[in-house]
Phi, psi and omega in degrees: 000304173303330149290355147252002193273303197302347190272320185260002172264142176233159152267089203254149188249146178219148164263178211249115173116000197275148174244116162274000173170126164238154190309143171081030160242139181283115165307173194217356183206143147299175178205124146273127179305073164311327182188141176107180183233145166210174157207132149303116177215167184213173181231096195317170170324306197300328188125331152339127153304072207242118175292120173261310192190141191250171189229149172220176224293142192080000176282155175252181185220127200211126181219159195296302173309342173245001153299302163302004210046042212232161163253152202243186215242018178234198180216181225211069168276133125332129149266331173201159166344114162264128178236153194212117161280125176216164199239133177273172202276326167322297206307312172344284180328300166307322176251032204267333176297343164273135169281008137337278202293343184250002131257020143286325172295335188289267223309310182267018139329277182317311163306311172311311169280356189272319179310319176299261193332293200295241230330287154358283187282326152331277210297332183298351192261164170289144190307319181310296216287327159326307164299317183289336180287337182273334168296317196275342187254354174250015180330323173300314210301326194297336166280342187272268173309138159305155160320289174313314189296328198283314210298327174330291179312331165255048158066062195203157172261177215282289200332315185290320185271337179300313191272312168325313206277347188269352176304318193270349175285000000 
């Protein structure tokens, strides 16, 4: 399995700021975060900007809906030099005869949903507790992401998270 797994992988460089996949369109691959940063966001009815997950380097980025063929309903930006492995979903499929492959999928399942629930439950909190709770399980994002993008993320305006994040200081 693995020397064919090793045949359907590819490597791509993106530069910052680059959108590798928009809303309404089906991904056609997953990706391992080799090296960079990215996040997923979308845009409500008003035109509003919203950060759903940001991804750093060993993470993978996966979605339930292009694993399905469905189109998904956000867009997928680069933030910094990136190098990104990716597999198309199709090659996925194809290799689902290995039970490799099918705990890797139970994994990035698992993983997808737990990232759904902490966001879920993030939002149910007061802006203090969103920021500390996202701070104490997310610390790396704080290196990265701009103020607007974590505050996008946590529902919050730059300013509110700008005097919490000046609190610790």
């Amino acid at each position: 399995m693995l020397g064919e797994l090793k045949i359907l992988l590819e490597e791509e460089q993106y530069k910052p700021h680059q959108i590798i996949h928009s809303a309404g369109q089906v991904e056609n691959r997953l990706w391992f975060l080799q090296t960079g940063f990215a996040r997923t966001y979308y845009f409500d009815q008003t035109g509003k900007e919203h950060t759903l997950s940001f991804y750093l380097e060993n993470e993978i980025i996966f979605s339930h809906k292009a694993y399905w063929k469905e189109p998904t309903d956000y867009y997928l930006e680069i933030l910094m030099p990136t190098t990104l492995i990716s597999l198309s979903y199709e090659s996925l499929r194809n290799l689902e005869k290995y039970q490799e492959t099918q705990t890797l999928i139970h994994i990035f399942n698992r993983q997808r949903f737990y990232q759904d629930l902490f966001k879920s439950r993030l939002m149910t909190w007061t802006a203090e507790e969103r920021y500390y709770q996202f701070r104490k399980s997310c610390p790396d994002i704080f290196k990265f992401a701009s103020v607007r993008l974590i505050a996008s993320h946590l529902n919050m305006t730059r300013e509110n998270l700008s005097r919490l994040m000046g609190r610790e200081k």
